[in-house]
C-alpha positions as CSV (number, residue, x, y, z in Angstrom):
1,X,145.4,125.7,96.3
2,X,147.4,125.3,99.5
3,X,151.0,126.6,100.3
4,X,152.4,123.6,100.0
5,X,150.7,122.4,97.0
6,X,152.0,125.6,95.4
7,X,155.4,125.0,96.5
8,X,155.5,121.4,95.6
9,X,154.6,122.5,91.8
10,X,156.7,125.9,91.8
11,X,159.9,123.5,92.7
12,X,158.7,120.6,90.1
13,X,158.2,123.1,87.7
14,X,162.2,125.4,88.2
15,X,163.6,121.4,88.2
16,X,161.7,120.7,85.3
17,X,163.3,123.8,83.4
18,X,167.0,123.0,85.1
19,X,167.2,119.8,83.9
20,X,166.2,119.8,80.4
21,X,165.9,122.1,77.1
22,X,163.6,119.8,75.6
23,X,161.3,118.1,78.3
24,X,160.7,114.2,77.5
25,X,157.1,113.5,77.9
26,X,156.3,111.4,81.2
27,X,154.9,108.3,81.0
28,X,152.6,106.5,83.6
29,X,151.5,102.7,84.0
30,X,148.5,102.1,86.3
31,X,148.1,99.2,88.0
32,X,145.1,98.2,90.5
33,X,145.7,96.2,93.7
34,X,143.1,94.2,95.9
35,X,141.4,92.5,93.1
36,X,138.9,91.1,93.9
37,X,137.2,92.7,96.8
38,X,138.5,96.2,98.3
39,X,136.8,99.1,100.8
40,X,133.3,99.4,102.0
41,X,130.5,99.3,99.1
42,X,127.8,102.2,98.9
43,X,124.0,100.8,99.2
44,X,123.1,98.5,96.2
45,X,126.5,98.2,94.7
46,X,128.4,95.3,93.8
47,X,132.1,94.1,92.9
48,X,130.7,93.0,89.5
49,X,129.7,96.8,89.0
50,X,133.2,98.4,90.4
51,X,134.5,96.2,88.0
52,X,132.6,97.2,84.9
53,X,133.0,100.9,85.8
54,X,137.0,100.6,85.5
55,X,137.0,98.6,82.8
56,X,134.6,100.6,80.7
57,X,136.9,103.9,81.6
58,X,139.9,102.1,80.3
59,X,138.5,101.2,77.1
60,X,137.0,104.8,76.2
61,X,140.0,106.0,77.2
62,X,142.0,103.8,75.3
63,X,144.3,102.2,77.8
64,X,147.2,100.2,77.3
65,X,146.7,96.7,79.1
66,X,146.3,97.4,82.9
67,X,147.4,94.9,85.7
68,X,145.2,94.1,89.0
69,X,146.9,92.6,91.5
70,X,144.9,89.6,92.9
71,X,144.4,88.6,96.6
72,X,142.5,85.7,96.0
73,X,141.7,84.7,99.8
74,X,137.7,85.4,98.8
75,X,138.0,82.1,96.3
76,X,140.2,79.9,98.3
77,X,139.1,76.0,99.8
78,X,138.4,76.1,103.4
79,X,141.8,74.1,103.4
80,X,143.9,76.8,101.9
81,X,147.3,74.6,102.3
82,X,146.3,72.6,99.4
83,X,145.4,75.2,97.6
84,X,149.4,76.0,95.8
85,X,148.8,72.6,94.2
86,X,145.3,71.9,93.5
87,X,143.6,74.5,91.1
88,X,140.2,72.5,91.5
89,X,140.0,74.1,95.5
90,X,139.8,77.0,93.6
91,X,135.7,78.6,93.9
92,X,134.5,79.9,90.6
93,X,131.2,80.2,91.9
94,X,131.9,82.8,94.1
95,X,130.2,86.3,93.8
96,X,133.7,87.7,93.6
97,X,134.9,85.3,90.9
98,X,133.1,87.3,88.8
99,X,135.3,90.6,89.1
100,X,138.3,88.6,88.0
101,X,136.8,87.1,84.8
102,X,134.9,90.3,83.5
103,X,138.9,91.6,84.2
104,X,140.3,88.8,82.3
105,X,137.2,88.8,79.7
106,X,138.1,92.6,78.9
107,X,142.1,91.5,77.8
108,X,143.4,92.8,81.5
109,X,146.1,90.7,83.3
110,X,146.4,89.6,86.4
111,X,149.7,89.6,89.1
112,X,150.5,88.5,92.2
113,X,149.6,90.5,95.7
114,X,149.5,87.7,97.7
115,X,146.8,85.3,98.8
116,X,145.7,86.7,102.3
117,X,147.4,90.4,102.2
118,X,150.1,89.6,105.2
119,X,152.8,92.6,106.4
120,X,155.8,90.8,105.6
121,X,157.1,92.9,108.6
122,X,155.0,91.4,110.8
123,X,155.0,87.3,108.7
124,X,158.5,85.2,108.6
125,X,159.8,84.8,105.7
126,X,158.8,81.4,104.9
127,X,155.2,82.2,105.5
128,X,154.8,85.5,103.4
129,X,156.5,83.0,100.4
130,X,153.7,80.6,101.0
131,X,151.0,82.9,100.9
132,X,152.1,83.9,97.7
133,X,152.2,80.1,96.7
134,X,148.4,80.2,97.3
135,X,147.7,83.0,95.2
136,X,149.3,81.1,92.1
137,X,146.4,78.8,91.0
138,X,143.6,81.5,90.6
139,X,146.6,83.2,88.4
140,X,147.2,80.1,86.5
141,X,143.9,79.7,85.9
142,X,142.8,82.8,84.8
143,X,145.6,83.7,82.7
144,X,146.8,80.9,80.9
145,X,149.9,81.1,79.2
146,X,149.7,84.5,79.5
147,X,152.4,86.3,82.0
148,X,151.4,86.2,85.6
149,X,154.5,86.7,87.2
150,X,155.2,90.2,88.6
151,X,154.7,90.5,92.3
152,X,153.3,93.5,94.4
153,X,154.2,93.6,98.1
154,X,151.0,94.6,100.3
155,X,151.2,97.6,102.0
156,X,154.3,98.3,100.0
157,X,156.4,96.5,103.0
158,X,159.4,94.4,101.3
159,X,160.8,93.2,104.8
160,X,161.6,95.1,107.5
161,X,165.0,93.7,108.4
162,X,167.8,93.6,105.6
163,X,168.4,89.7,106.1
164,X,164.1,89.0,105.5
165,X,164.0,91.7,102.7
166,X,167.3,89.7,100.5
167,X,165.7,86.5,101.6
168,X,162.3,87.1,100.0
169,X,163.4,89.2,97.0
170,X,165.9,86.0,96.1
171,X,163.1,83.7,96.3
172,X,160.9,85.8,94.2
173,X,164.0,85.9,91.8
174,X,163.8,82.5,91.9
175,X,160.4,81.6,91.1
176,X,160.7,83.9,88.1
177,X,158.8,86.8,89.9
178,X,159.2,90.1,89.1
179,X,158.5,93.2,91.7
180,X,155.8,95.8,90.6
181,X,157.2,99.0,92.0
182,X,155.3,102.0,93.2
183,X,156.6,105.2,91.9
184,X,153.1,107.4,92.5
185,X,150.5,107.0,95.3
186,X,148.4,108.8,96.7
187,X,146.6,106.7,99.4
188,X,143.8,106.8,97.4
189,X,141.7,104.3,99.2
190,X,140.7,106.1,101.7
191,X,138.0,107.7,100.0
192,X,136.4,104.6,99.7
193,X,134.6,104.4,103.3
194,X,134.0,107.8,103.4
195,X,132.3,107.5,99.8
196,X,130.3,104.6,101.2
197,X,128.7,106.7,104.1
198,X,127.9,109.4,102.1
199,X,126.1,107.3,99.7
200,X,123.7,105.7,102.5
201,X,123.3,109.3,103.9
202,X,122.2,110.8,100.6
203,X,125.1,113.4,101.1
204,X,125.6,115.2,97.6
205,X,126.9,118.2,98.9
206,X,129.8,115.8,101.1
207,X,130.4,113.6,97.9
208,X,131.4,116.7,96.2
209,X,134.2,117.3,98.8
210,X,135.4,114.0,98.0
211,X,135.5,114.7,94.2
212,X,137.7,117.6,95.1
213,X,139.6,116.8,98.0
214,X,140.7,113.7,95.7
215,X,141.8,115.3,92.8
216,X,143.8,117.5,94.7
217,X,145.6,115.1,96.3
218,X,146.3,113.3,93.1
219,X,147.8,116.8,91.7
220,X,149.8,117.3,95.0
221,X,151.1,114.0,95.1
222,X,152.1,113.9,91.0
223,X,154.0,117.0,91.6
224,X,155.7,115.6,94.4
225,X,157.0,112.6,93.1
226,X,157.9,114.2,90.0
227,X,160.3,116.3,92.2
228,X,161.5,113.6,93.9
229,X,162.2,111.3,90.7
230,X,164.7,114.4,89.8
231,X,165.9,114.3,92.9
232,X,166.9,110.9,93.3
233,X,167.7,110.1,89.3
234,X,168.9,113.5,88.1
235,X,165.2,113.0,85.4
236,X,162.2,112.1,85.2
237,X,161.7,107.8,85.3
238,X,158.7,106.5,84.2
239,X,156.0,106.1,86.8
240,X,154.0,103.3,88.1
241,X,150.6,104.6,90.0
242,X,149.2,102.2,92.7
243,X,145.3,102.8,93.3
244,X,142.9,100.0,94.6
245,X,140.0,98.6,92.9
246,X,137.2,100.6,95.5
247,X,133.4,102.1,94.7
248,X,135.0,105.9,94.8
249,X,137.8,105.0,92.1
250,X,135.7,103.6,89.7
251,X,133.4,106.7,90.2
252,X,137.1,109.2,90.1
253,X,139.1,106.9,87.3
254,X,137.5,109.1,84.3
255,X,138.4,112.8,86.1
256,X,141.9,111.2,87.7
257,X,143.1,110.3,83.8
258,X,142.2,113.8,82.6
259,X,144.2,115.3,85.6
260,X,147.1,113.1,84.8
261,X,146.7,113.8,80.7
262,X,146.4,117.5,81.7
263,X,149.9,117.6,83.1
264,X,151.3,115.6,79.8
265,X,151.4,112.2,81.1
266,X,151.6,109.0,78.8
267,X,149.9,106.0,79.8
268,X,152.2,102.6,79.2
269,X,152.1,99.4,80.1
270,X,153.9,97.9,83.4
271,X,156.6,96.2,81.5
272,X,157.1,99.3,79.2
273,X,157.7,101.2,82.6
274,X,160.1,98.5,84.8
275,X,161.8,98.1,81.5
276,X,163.8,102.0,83.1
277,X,166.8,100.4,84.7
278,X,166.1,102.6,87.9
279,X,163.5,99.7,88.4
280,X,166.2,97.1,88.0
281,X,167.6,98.7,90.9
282,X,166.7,97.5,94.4
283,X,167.1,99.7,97.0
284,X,168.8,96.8,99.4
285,X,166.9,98.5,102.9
286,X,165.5,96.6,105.4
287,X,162.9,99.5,106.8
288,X,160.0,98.8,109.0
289,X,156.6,100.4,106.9
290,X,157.5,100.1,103.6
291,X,157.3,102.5,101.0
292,X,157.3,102.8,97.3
293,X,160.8,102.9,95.6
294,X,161.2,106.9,95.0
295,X,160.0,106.7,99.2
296,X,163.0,104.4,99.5
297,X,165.3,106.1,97.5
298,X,164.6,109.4,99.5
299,X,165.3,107.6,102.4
300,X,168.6,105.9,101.2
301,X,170.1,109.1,99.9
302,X,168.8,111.3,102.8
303,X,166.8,113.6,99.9
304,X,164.5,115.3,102.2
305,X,160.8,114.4,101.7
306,X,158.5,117.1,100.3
307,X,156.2,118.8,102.9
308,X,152.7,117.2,102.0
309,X,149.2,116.4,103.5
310,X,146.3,114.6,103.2
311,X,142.8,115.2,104.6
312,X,142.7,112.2,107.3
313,X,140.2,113.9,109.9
314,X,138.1,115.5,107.2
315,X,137.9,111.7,105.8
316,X,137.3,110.1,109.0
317,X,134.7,112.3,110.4
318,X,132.3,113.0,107.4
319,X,129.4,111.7,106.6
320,X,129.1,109.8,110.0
321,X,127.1,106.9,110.7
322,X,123.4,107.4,112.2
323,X,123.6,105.5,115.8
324,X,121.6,102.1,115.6
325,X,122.6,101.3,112.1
């Protein structure tokens, strides 16, 4: 383990001891985003196949119902600005269709992440509101009466001035939305290229660096928001953990439940987790890069951030593509 690591889970664990006699078990909800289509695929593989792979995992492990958040920009007509009324533009033949039915097929549900992904720091106001708009008939489509209506921000950006961050959360008020915070991340996605490389280079001994460089970023990053979730609330909220629907997750989801069971974690649903009024809470900032809502607490209440690091350069330069292909 690294200094920091140990540090991160020294401090968690004299807070932990601080605060309470009798430790209440934490609970987690996991959510997906970037259903259908997210990362760079290995040789071979298919969405249908990422799909199955997380889906299969949550049932042996007995999940509670998980929600992917859909960007359906892969289904939509070639004139997306009919596309908020007219569910028939929608394109169930699409390769990528199927992802979103095995999800819906396997009792999953669906939410909002937009249609197209935009920043909403770099998108007026008025356009990010449409492009959630367009993302509502694949919703309605695949989940019925069933509830479609919590919202996650891409890229974790909810406005970057004060005056577009109220403007949006009141219209997503106002359409019955509710926001999906993010509570624990660990920017798990980018394993997925990497994964990808290694895969067409036949690289075992580089996949097993990604196996482990994963996992300890998961148990780095737990500990860290734990801390911070004392910090900002005085106990531990219930957490929501944001990973993406990528090759390398579906291979890490069975090791990345243990990891999280290990450390006493109870998986819940979404709306078991949001139903903790600090999630009734919003954080009222206008900041430029987002963040998820212990980030933006931190920020608010000037709680210094816990040293931390990932391995970007080992990431980037593994496994590197042969010249010509």
């Amino acid at each position: 383990m690294r200094p920091f690591v140990i540090a991160a889970a020294l401090l968690f664990s004299l807070k932990l001891v601080g605060q309470q006699a009798t430790p209440v078990q934490p609970t987690m909800a996991i959510t997906f985003d970037d259903l259908p289509v997210h990362g760079a695929l290995p040789p071979g593989e298919t969405r249908l196949q990422i799909a199955q792979s997380i889906l299969s995992t949550l049932k042996i492990n007995q999940m509670p119902p998980v929600y992917g958040f859909v960007n359906a920009r892969r289904l939509m007509p070639a004139d997306p600005a009919h596309a908020a009324t007219n569910r028939e533009n929608i394109r169930p033949t699409d390769p990528d269709y199927a992802f979103l039915t095995a999800w819906r097929a396997a009792g999953q549900p669906l939410g909002n992440h937009t249609a197209n992904h935009p920043s909403l720091d770099e998108s007026t106001a008025a356009e990010f509101e449409q492009n959630i708009l367009d993302d509502e008939p694949t919703l309605a489509a695949l989940m019925g009466n069933e509830d479609w209506h919590w919202f996650r921000f891409p890229y974790l950006q909810e406005g970057d001035t004060l005056a577009k961050h109220r403007e949006v959360r009141d219209w997503l008020v106002a359409h019955h939305y509710r926001t999906a915070q993010v509570t624990m991340d660990f920017e798990d996605y980018l394993w997925n290229a990497p994964y990808a490389r290694c895969v067409a280079n036949h690289d075992e001994a580089s996949i097993n660096y990604l196996h482990t460089s994963y996992l300890a970023a998961a148990g780095q990053y737990m500990s860290l928001f734990r801390l911070l979730s004392y910090e900002a609330y005085g106990r531990e909220i219930p957490y929501v953990l944001l990973l993406h629907v990528g090759a390398f997750e579906a291979v890490m989801l069975p090791d990345l439940l243990k990891l999280y069971r290990h450390a006493g974690m109870k998986f819940v649903t979404l709306q078991d987790a949001e139903a903790d009024p600090a999630y009734a809470h919003d954080v009222d900032l206008g900041m430029k890069g987002g963040g998820g809502l212990l980030e933006l607490m931190a920020y608010k209440e000037k709680i210094p951030f816990p040293p931390n690091s990932k391995p970007y350069k080992q990431l980037e330069d593994i496994c590197p593509v042969a010249v010509g292909k």
